[in-house]
Structures are given as C-alpha cells and as structure tokens.
C-alpha positions as CSV (number, residue, x, y, z in Angstrom):
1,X,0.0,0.0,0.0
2,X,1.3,3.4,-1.0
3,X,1.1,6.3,1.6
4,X,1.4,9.4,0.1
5,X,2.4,12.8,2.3
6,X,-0.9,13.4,2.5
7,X,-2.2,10.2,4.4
8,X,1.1,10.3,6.3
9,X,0.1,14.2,7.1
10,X,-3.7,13.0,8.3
11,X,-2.2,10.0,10.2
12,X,0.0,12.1,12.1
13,X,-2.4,14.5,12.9
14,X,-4.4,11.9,14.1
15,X,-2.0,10.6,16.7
16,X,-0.6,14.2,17.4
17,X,-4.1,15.2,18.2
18,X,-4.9,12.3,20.5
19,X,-1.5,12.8,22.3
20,X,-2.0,16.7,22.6
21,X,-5.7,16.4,24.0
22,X,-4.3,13.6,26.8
23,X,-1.7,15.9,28.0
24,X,-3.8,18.6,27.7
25,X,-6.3,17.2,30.1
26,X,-3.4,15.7,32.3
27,X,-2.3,19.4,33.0
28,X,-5.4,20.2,34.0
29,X,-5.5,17.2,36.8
30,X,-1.6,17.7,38.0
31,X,-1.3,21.8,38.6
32,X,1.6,21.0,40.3
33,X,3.9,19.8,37.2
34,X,4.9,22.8,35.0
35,X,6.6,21.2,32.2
36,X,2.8,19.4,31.3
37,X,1.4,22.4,29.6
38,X,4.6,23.4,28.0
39,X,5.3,19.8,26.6
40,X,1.3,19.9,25.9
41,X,1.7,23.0,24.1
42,X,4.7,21.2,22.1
43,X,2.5,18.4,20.7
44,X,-0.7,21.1,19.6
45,X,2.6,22.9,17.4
46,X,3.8,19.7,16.6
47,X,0.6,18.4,15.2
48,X,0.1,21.8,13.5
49,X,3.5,20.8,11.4
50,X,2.2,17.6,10.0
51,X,-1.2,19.4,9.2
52,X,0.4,21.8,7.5
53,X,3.2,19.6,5.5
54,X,0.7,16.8,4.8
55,X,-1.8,19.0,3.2
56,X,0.9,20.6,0.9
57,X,2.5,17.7,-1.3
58,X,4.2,20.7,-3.8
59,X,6.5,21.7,-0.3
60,X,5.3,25.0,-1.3
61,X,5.7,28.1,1.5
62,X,3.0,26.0,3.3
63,X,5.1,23.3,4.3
64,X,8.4,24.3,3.6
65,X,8.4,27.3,5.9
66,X,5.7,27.5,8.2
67,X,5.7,23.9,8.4
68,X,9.2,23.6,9.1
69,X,9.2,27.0,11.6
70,X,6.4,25.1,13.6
71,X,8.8,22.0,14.1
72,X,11.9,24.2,15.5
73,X,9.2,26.1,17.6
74,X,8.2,22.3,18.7
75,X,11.3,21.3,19.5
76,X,12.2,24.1,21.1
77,X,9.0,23.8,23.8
78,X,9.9,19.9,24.4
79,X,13.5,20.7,25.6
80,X,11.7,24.0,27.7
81,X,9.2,21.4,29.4
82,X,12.5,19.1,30.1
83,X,14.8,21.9,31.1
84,X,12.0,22.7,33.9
85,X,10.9,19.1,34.8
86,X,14.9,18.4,35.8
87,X,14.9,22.2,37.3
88,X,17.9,23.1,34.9
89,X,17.9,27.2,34.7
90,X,17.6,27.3,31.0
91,X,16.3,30.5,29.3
92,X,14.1,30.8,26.7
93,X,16.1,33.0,24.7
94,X,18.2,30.5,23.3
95,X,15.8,28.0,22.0
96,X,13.9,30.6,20.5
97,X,17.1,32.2,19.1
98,X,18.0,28.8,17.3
99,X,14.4,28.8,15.8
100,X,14.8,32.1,14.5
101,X,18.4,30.5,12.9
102,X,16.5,27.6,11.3
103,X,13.8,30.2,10.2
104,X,15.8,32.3,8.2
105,X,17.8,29.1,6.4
106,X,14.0,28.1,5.6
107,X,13.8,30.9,4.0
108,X,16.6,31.2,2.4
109,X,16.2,28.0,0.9
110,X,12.4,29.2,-0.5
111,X,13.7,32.4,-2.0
112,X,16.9,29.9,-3.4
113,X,16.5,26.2,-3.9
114,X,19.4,24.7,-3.1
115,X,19.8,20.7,-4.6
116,X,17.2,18.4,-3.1
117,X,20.4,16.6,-1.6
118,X,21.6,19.9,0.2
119,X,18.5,20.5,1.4
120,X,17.8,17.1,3.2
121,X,21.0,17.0,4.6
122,X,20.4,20.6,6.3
123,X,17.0,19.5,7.8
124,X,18.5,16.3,9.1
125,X,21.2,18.9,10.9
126,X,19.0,20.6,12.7
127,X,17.1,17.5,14.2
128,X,20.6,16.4,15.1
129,X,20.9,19.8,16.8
130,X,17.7,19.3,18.8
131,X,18.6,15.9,19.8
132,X,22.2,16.4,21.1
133,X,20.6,19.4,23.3
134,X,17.8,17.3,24.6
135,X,19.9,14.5,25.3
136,X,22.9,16.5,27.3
137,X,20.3,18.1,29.3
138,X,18.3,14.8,30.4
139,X,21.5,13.0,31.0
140,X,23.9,15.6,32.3
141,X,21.3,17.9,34.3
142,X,18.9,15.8,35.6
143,X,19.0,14.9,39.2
144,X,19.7,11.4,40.5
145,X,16.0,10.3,41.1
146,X,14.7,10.7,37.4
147,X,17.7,9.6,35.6
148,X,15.9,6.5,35.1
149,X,13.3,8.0,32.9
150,X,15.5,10.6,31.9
151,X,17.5,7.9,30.2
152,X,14.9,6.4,28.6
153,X,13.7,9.5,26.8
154,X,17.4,10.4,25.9
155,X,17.5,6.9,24.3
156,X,14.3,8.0,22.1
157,X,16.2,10.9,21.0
158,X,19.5,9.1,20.2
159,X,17.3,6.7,18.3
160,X,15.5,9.8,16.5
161,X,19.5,11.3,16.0
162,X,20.3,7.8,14.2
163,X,17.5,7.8,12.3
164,X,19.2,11.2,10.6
165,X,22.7,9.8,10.6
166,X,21.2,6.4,8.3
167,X,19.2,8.7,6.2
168,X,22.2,11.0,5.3
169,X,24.4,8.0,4.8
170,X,21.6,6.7,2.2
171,X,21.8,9.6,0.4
172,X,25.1,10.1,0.4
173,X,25.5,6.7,-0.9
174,X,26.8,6.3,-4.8
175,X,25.5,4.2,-7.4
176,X,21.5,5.2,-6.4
177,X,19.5,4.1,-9.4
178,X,16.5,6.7,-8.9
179,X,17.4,9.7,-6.8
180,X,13.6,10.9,-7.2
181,X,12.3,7.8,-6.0
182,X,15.0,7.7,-3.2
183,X,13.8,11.3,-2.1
184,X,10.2,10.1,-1.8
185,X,10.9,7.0,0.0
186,X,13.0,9.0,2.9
187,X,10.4,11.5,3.1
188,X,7.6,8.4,3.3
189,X,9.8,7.0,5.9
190,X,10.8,10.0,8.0
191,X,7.2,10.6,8.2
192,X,6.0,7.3,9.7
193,X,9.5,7.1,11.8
194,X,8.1,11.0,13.2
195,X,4.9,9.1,13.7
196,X,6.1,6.4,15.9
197,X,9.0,8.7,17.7
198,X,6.0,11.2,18.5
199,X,4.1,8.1,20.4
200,X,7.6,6.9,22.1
201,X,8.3,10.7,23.1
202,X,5.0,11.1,25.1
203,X,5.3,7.5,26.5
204,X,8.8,8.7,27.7
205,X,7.6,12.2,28.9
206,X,5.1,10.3,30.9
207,X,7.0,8.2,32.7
208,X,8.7,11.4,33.6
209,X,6.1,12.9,35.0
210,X,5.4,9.9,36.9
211,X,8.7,9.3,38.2
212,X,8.6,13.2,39.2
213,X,5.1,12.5,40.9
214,X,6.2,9.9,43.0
215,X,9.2,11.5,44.4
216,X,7.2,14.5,44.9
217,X,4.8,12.7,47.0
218,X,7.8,11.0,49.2
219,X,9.1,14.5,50.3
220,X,5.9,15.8,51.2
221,X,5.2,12.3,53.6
222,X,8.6,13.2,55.0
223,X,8.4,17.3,54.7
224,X,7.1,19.6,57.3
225,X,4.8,21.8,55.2
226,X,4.9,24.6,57.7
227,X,8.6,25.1,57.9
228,X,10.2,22.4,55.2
229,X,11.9,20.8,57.4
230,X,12.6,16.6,57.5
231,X,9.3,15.7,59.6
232,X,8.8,13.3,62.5
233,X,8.7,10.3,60.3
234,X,11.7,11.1,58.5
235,X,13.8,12.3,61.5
236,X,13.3,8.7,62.7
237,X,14.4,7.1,60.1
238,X,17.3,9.3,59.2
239,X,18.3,9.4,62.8
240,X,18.4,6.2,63.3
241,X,20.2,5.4,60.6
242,X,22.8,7.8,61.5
243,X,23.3,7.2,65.0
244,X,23.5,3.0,64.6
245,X,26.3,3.9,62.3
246,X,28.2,5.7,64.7
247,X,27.6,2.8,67.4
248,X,29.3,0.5,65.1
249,X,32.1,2.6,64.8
250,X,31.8,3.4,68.6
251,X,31.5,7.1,68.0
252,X,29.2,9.2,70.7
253,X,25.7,10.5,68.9
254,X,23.9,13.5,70.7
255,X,20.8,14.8,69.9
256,X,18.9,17.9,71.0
257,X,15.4,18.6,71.7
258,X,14.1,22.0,71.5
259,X,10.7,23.3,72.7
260,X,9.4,27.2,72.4
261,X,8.2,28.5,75.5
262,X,5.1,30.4,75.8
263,X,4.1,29.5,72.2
264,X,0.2,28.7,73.2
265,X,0.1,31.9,74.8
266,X,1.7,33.6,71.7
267,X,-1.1,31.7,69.4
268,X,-3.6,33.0,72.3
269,X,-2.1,36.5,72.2
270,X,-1.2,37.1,68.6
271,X,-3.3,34.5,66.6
272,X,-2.0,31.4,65.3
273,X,-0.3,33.9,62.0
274,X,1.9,35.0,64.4
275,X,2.6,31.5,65.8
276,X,3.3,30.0,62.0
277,X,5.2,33.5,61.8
278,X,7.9,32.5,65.2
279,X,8.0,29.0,63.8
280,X,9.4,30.3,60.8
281,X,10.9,32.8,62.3
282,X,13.1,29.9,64.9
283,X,13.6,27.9,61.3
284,X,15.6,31.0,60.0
285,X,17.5,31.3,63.1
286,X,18.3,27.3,63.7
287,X,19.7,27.3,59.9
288,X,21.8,30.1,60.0
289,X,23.7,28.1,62.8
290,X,26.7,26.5,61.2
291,X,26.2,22.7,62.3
292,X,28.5,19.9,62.0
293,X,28.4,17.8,59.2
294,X,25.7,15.1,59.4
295,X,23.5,16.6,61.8
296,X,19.6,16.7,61.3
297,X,17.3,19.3,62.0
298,X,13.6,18.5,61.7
299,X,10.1,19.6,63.5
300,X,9.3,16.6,65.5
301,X,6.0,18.1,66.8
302,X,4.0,21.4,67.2
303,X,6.3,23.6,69.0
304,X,8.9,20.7,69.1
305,X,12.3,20.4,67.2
306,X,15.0,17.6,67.5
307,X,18.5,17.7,66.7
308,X,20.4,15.0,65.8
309,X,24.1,15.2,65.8
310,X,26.2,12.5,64.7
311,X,29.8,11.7,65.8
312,X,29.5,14.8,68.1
313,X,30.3,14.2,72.1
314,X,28.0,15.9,74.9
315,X,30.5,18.6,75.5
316,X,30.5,19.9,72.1
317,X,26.4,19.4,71.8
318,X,25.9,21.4,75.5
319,X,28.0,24.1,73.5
320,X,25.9,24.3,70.5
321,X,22.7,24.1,71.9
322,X,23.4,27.2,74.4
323,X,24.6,28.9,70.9
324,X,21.3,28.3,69.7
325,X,19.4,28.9,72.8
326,X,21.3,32.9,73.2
327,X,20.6,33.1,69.6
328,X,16.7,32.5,69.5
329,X,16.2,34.7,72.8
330,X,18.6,37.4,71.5
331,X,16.2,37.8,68.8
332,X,12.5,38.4,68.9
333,X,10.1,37.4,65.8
334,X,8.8,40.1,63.9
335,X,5.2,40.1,63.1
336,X,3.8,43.1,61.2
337,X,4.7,45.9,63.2
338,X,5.3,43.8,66.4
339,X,7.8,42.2,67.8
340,X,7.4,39.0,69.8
341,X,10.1,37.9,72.2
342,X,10.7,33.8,71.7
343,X,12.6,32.1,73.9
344,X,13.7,28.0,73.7
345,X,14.5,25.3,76.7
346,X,16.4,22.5,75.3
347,X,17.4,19.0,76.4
348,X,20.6,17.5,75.6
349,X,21.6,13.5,75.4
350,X,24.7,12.2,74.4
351,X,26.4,8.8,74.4
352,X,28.5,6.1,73.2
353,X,25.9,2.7,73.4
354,X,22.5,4.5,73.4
355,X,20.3,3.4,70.9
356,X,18.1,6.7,68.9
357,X,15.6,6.0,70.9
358,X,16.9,6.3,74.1
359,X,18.8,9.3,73.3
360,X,15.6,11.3,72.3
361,X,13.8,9.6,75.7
362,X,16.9,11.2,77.6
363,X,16.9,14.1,76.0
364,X,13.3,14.7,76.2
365,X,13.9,14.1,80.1
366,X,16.3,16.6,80.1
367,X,14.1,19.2,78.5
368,X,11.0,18.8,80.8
369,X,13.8,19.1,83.4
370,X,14.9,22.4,81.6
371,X,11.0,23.8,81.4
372,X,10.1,22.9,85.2
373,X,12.9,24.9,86.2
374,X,12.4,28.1,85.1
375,X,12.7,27.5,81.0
376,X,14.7,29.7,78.6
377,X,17.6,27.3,79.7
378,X,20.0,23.6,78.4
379,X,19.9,21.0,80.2
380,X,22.0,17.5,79.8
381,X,21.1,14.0,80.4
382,X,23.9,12.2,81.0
383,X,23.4,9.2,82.9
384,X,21.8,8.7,86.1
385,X,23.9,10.2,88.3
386,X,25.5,13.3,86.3
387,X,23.9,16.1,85.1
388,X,24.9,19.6,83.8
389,X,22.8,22.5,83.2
390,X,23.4,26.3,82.0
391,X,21.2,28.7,83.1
C-alpha cells in the first residue's frame, strides 16, 4: 500500500491530536507539574506541522516554511518542558534564538533552492541539533532520582538522532538508481519514523512525569509543610540510621530537643499567623547556625524540634545548643509591626551505646527538666547520676 504525504500528514495528525488532547487534560489534573502544559503546548505545534506539511504535497511556503518553523518552535517547547521538569535554569532566549536561525535558512532555501540533496541534509542537521541538546540536558542535568526515565527518553532521542545519521548516509551513498524515487521514500519513511518517535516521546515524557510525581509525593510524607523541614517520620528514620552507624564505629551521637516557651500563649495573644510566623521565624535562626556535618534538624512536633548530631560528644552538643538557645532569645520574631520575644529550653543526650531511641527519651527528660525549672535554659542528660545545666 502506497502512503502518500498526504495520508502520512492526516495520520499524524491523528496521533498528534490524541497525544496533545491527553496531556492537555493531564495538565489540568496535575497543577503541580509545570513542564505538562509546555510539553502539551509542544504536541498542539507539533501536530500543526504535520497538518500543515501533509496538506501541501508541492512543499510550497506551506510546508516548507511555516511547516518547518512550527517544528523548530516544537522542538524548542519539548527541551523547555525538560529543562524545567529536571529544574535546569535554562532561558528561553536561546531556543527561541536557534528557531529564529532555522527560520531564516528556511527561507533562504524558498527564495533559493538549493539541490534536493543539500537541502535534506540541512533539515537532518538541525534535528541532530535538537537531539544532542535534549539528550545533554536529560543526562547531564537531571537529578539522581529521574535519571531512570530521563534515560529512557534520551534513548528515544538518540534513536531519532540515528535515524538522521542512516538517512544522510543513504543519500550520500553512490550508485542510487533513482534519486527521485529515493527522495520520496525518505520523506515516506521520515514521516512514519516522526509518527512512531512522536508516540515513544510522550510515552517517555510520561514516565517522567510519573517518576517526578512519586518522588514529589515522598518529600511531602517526609516534609514539614509549615517550615520544610525533615518531619517526624523522616527524622526517625534518618536518625536512626545515622546514629546506629556511629555505634558500630563506637562514636558518641547526641541529639537535641528544643521546645518554644510560651508559644500557646503567643497563638492565644497574637493568633496562630503570628505562631506560623515565630515558627518560621526559629527555622531561620536554627539554619543560620553553622552545624557539624551530618547533623539533622527536623520539626518533630508542634512547638517541638529535634536535633540530631552525629559523631558529636555531649560537650561539644551542650555548646551548640546554648549557641542556639542565646541566639533565639537574642532575637525576637517580627510580626507586622510587632515584635514577639521567643525564647527556647532544650534538652541534651549524648552517648557512646544508646540506641536513637533512648537518646531522644533522655533528652526529652532533660528538657521537661529544663521547662520545670524556670525555662529559657540547656539542660544534659547524662546518665543517672551526672547532670549539667546552664542557666
């Protein structure tokens, strides 16, 4: 069966359509993912470009220019929606500047038909171009978690690369019998390959999305929406993990447990905007601290922050939490035109065989020690016998 451009054209508008609408509709269900409507908006241009070149079998200006500008623009829009799905800081100027560059060759070659050779070659140069840019910024800018996926679509894009690379070796080829029959054939096949690269690209862009779903989801079950800290659940399990390693290397842990004082009578007093405000307000402070290496710093309820501090003896965690306890009553939160003194207790726990567990028990010990006697104070659970507090 013969396929002419301009079933090839109404095919691929077929399956451009269907893939534009789904992401379309996709965008509206996931708000959250910016790259949908820019990759969706990709598709819509890139199923205007086979409208436009299959209805025009004479490559007239139809095709050969506006055609051909709404593929660049295309391409340009599918590595804008990558560049933000992998949060790589790329500016729209340049895409757009490199469709303005294959714009004006277009043109050129309109105004001056160059041999059918030439011109085949060019076009297969710029897809190349595309390609290689997609394809350093899935696999060199992506971050850990969605290089998985991120491979995957590269792969599509090395496949459509190679595609070019066997089609310019074809033509370049001597001893052709029919070079006008040749010249239809590629365009037949680059048609159906763009047909079945189109359907691979959104599969690939989905799983994307996907992969970036999922690991969205798993920071938020282990983020503190109010501050963005590490919650409870993830303090545990980080924690833990940290301090068994230092028991198996017989290294001291410490961790610190911080409470605000007063801060149901500030959410009384000031409303509980001025409460989320002082919760910020002790984040700042607690992360302009300079901590050791390791350490953890997570909300690990309400008013409640722990501190977990790896490798790090009592001594040196008594030190740092009076550093942060002078800090945080040095400086009062600043709601509006108010100013709201906030003041922290902390409890202290450090040793060499305590599991996480204990240490936190200890520590919060030491800390309803540290409220009962006057707050706004450290105190240290060592063992049962030894304690040290500053006032």
């Amino acid at each position: 069966m013969h396929l002419d451009l301009f079933t090839l054209g109404i095919m691929g508008l077929a399956v451009g359509a269907t893939i534009s609408l789904s992401f379309t509709l996709l965008g509206m269900v996931l708000r959250g993912m910016p790259a949908l409507p820019i990759w969706a908006a990709g598709f819509w241009v890139l199923t205007a470009a086979a409208l436009a070149q299959g209805l025009d079998e004479k490559q007239s200006l139809l095709s050969a220019v506006v055609g051909s500008g709404l593929i660049a623009l295309s391409n340009a829009l599918m590595l804008m929606g990558i560049a933000v799905h992998v949060r790589y800081p790329l500016r729209w100027r340049w895409p757009m500047l490199l469709v303005g560059v294959f714009l004006v060759i277009q043109l050129v070659f309109v105004l001056e038909p160059p041999a059918q050779l030439y011109e085949a070659l060019v076009f297969g140069a710029k897809s190349v171009v595309w390609d290689v840019w997609m394809i350093w910024v899935l696999l060199r800018r992506s971050p850990r978690d969605l290089r998985n996926t991120c491979a995957f679509t590269a792969t599509i894009f090395c496949a459509d690369m190679a595609f070019y690379f066997l089609r310019s070796a074809v033509m370049l080829a001597p001893g052709t019998e029919s070079q006008v029959l040749l010249a239809t054939q590629l365009v037949s096949a680059n048609y159906l390959f763009g047909i079945v690269c189109t359907f691979l690209l959104s599969t690939g862009f989905t799983l994307m999305l996907a992969q970036r779903l999922t690991l969205d989801l798993r920071s938020m079950a282990r983020t503190d929406g109010m501050t963005g800290l590490p919650n409870r659940r993830a303090v545990i399990e980080e924690g833990r993990r940290a301090v068994d390693a230092c028991r198996a290397r017989g290294e001291t842990s410490s961790v610190l447990l911080l409470d605000l004082d007063g801060f149901k009578a500030i959410n009384d007093s000031w409303g509980h905007a001025a409460g989320d405000e002082v919760l910020q307000h002790f984040v700042r402070l607690m992360r302009g601290i300079h901590l050791p290496d390791g350490a953890l710093l997570a909300r690990y309820g309400g008013e409640e922050f722990l501190v977990v501090l790896p490798a790090i003896d009592a001594a040196q965690a008594i030190v740092a939490a009076e550093d942060m306890r002078s800090r945080v009553a040095a400086m009062p939160a600043q709601f509006g035109t108010h100013r709201i003194p906030v003041t922290t207790s902390v409890g202290v726990a450090g040793a060499a065989g305590l599991e996480f567990e204990a240490l936190v028990s200890a520590a919060d010990a030491a800390l309803y020690r540290a409220k009962k006697l006057g707050r706004n104070r450290v105190e240290w659970e060592g063992s049962r016998d030894e304690a040290v507090s500053f006032a």
